[in-house]
VEXDOBA-646346 format. One line per field, with one value per residue: x, y, z of N, C-alpha, C, O in turn; chain. Coordinates in nm, 4 decimals. Layout:
BEGIN
n_u	X,...
n_v	Y,...
n_w	Z,...
ca_u	X,...
ca_v	Y,...
ca_w	Z,...
c_u	X,...
c_v	Y,...
c_w	Z,...
o_u	X,...
o_v	Y,...
o_w	Z,...
chaine	A,...
END
This chain:
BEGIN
n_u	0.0847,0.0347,0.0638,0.0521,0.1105,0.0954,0.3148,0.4238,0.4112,0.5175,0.5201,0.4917,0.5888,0.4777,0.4701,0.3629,0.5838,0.8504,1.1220,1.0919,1.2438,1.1359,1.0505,1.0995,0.8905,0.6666,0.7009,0.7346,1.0320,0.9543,0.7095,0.3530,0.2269,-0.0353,-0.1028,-0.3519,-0.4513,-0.3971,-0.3163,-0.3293,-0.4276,-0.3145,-0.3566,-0.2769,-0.3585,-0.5890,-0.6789,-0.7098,-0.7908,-0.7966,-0.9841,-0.9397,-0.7855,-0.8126,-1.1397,-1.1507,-0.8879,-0.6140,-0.2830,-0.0807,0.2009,0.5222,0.7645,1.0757,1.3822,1.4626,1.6816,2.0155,2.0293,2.3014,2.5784,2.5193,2.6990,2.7571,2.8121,2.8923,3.0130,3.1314,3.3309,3.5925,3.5137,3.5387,3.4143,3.2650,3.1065,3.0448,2.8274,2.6626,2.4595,2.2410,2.0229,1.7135,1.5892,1.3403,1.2986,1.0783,0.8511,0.6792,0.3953,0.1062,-0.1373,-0.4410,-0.7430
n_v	-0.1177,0.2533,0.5809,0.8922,1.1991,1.5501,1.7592,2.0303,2.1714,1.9751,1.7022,1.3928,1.0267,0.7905,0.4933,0.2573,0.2864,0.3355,0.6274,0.9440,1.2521,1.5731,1.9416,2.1545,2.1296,2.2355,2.1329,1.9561,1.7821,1.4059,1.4415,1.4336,1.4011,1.4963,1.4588,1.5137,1.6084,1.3971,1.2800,1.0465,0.6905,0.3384,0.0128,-0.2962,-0.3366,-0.1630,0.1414,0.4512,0.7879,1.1309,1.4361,1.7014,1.6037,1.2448,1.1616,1.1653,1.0521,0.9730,1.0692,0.9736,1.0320,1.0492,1.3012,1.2657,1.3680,1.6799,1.8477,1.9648,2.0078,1.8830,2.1171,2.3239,2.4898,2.7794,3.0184,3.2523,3.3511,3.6057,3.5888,3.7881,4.0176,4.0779,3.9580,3.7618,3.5696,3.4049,3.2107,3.0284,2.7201,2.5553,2.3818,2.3395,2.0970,1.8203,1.4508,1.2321,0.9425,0.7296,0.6173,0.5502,0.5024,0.6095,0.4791
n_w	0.0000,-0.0835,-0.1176,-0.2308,-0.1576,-0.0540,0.1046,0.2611,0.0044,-0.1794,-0.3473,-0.2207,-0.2385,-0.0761,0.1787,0.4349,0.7395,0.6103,0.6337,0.5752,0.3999,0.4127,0.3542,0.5880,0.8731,1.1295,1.4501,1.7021,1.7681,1.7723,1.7584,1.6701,1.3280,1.1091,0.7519,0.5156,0.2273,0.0452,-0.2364,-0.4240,-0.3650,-0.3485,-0.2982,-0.2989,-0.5609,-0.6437,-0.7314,-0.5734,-0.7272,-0.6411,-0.6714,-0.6444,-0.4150,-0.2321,-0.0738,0.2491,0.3546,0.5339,0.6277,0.8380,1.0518,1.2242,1.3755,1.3305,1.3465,1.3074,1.0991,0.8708,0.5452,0.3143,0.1978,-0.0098,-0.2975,-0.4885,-0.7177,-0.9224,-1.2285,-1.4522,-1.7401,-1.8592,-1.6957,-1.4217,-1.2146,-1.0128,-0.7578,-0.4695,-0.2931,-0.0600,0.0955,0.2877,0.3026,0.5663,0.6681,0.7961,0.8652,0.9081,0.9875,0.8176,0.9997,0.9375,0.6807,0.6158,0.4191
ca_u	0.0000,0.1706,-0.0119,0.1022,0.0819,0.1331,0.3479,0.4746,0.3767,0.5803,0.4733,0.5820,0.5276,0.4881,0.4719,0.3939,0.7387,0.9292,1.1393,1.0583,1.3264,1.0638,1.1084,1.1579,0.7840,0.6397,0.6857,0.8539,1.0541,0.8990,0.5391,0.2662,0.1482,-0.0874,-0.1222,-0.4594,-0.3475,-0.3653,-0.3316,-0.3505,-0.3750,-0.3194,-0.4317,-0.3588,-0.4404,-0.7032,-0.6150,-0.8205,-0.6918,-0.8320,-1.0328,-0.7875,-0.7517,-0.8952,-1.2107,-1.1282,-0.7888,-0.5515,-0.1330,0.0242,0.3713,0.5576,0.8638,1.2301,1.4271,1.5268,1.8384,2.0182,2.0865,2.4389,2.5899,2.5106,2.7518,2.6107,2.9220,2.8472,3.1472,3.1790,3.4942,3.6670,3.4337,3.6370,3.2557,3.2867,3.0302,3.0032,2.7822,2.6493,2.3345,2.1948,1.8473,1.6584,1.4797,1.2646,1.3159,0.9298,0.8284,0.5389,0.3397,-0.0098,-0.2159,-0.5544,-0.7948
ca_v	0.0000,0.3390,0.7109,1.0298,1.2979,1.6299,1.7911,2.1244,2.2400,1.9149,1.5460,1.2219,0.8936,0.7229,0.3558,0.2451,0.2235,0.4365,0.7347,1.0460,1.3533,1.6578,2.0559,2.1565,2.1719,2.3428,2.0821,1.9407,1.6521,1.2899,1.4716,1.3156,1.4646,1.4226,1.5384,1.5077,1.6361,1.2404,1.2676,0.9082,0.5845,0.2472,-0.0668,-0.4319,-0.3033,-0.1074,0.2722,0.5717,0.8876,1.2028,1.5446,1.6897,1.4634,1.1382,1.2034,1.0631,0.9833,1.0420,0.9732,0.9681,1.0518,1.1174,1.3531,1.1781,1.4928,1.8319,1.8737,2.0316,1.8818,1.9176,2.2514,2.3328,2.5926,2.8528,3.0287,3.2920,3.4307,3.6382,3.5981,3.8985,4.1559,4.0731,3.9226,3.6682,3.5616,3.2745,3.2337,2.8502,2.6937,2.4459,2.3718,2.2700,1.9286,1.7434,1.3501,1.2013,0.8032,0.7371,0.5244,0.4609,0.5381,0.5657,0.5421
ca_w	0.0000,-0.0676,-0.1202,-0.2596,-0.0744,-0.0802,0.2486,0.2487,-0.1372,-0.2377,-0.3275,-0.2187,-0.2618,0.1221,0.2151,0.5744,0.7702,0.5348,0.6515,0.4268,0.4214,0.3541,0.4050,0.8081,0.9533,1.2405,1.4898,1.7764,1.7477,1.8478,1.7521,1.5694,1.2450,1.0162,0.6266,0.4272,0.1056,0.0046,-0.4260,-0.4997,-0.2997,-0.3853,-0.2384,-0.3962,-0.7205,-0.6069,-0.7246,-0.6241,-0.7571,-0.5744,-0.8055,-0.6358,-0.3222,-0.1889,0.0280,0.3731,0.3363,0.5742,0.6523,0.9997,1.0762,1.3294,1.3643,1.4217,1.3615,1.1801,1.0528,0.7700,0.4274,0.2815,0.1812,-0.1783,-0.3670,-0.5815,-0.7869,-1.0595,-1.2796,-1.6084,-1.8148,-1.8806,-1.6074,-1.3091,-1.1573,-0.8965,-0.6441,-0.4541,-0.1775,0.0121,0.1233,0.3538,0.3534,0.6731,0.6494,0.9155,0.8811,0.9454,0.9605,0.8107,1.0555,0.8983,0.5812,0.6316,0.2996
c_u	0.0891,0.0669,0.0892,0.0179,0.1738,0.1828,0.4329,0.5125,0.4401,0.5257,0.5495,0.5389,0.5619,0.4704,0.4793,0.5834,0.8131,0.9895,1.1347,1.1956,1.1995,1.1575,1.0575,0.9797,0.7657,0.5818,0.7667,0.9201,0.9983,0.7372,0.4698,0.2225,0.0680,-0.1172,-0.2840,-0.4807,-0.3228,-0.4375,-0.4046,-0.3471,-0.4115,-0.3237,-0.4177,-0.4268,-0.5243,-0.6301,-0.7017,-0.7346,-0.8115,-0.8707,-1.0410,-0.7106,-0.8766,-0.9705,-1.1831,-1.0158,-0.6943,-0.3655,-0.0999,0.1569,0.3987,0.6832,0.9726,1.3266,1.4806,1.6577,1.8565,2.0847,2.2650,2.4624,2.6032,2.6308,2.7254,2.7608,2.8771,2.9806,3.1090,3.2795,3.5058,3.5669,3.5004,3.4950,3.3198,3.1776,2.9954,2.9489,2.6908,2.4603,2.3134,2.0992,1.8203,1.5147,1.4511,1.2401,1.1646,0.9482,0.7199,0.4794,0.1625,-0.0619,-0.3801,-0.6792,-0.9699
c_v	0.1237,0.4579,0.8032,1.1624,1.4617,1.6930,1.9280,2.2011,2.1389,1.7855,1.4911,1.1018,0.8253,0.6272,0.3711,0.2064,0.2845,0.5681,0.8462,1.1986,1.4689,1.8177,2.0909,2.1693,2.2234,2.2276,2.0280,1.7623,1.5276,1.3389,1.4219,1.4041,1.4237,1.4972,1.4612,1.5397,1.4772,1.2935,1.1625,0.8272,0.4612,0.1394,-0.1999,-0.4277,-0.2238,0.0647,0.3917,0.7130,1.0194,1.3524,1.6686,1.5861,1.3599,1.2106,1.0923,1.0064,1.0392,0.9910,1.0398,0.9571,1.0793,1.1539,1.2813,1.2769,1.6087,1.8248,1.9477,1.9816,1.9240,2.0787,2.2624,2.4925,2.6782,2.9865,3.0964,3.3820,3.4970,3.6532,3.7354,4.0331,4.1349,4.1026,3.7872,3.6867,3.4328,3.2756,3.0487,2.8554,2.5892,2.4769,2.2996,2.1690,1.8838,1.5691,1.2838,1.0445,0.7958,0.6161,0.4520,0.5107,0.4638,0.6017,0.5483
c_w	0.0000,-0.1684,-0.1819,-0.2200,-0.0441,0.0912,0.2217,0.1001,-0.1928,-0.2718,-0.3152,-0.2438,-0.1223,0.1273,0.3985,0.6695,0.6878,0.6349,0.5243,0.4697,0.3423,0.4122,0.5718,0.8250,1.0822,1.3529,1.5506,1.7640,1.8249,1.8499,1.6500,1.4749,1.1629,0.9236,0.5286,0.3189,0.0373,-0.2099,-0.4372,-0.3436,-0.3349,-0.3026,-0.2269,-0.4806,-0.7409,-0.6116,-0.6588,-0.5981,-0.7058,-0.7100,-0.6769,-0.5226,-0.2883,-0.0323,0.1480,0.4233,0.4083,0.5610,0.7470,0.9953,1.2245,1.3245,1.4101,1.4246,1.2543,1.2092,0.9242,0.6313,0.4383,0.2165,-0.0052,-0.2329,-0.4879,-0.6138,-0.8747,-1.0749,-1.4160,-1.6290,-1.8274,-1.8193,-1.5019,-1.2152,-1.1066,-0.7789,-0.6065,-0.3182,-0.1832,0.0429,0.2207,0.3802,0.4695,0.6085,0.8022,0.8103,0.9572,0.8906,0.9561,0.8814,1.0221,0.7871,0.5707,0.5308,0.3065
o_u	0.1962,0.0083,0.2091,-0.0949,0.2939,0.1064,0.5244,0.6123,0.4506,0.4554,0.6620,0.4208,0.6763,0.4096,0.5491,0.6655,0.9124,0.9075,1.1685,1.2164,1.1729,1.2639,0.9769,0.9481,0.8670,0.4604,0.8800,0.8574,0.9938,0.6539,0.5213,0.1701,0.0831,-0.1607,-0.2828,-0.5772,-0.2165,-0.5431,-0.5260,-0.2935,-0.5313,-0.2808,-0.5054,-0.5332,-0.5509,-0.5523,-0.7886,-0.6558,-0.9266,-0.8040,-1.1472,-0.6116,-0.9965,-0.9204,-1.1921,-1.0194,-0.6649,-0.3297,-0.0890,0.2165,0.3234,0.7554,0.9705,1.3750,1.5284,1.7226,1.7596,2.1904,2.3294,2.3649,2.6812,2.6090,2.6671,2.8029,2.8012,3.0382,3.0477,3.3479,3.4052,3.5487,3.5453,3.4629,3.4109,3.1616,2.9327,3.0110,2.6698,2.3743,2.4147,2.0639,1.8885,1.4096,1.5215,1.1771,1.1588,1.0200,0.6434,0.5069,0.1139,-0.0112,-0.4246,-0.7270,-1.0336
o_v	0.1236,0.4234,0.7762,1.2046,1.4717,1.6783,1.9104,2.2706,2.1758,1.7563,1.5006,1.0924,0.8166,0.6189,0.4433,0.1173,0.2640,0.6135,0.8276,1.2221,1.4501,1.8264,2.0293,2.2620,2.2560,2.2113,2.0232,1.6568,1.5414,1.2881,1.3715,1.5038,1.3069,1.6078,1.3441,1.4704,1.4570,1.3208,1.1665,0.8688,0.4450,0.1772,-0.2592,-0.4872,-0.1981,0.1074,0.4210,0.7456,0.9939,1.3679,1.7111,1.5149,1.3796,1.2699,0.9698,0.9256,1.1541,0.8933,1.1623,0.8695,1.1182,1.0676,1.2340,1.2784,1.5987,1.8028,1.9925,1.9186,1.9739,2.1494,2.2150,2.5986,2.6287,3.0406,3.0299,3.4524,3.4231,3.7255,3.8002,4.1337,4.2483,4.2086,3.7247,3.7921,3.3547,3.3334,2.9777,2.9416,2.5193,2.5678,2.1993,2.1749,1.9068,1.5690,1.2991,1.0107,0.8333,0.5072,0.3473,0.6229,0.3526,0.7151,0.5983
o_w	0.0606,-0.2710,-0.1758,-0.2455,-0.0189,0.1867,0.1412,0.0814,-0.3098,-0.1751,-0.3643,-0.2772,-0.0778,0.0206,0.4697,0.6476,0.7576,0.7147,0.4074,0.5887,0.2236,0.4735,0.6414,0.7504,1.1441,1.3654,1.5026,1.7542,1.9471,1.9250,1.5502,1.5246,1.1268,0.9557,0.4904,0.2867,-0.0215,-0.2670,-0.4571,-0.2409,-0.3581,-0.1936,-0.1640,-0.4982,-0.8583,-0.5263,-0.7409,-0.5093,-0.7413,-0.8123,-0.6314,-0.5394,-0.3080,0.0632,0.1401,0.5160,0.3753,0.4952,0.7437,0.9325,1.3138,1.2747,1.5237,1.5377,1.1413,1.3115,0.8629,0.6289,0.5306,0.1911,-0.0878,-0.1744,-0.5844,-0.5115,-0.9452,-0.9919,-1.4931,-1.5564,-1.7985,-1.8878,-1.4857,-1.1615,-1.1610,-0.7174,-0.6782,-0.2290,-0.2815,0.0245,0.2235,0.4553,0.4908,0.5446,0.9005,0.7046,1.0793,0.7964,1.0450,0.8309,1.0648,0.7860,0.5422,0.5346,0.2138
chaine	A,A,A,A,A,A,A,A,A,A,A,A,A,A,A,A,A,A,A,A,A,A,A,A,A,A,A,A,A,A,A,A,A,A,A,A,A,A,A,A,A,A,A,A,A,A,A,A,A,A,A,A,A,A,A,A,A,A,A,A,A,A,A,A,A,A,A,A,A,A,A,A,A,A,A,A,A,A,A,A,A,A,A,A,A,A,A,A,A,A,A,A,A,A,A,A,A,A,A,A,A,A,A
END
């Protein structure tokens, strides 16, 4: 069984028991959440696809922890202007286990 679901303007594809890496939410770690935003969910063959989501459909998580991805580098040059700029990144992520999908 395994849903798509939309969590912070993004989709995923979720399976029970899965850890998901999404963007940081508003929540304390070891807390229970739940997203309704269910696209699609599938079943044992059984599809039902949502006009825009599935009525009734929920997915349970619960927070394991925020952290911050890796540091991305972001570098812009023009040849012959004596242009140089390089400036970094690290996005904040929250680490969630999806514990049930309910259709």
């Amino acid at each position: 069984m395994y849903a798509i679901v939309e969590i912070a303007g993004q989709q995923f594809k979720v399976e029970q028991g899965k850890k998901v890496y999404v963007h940081r939410l508003a929540a304390e770690e070891g807390a229970n959440v739940e997203f309704d935003k269910v696209l699609l969910v599938e079943n044992k063959g059984d599809v039902k696809v949502g006009t825009p989501v599935v009525e009734g459909a929920k997915v349970k998580a619960s927070v394991i922890e925020h952290l911050k991805a890796d540091k991305v580098i972001i570098f812009k040059k023009k040849r012959r202007k004596t242009f140089e700029r390089k400036n970094g990144h690290r996005q904040s992520l929250t680490q969630i286990l999806i514990e049930a999908i309910e259709a």
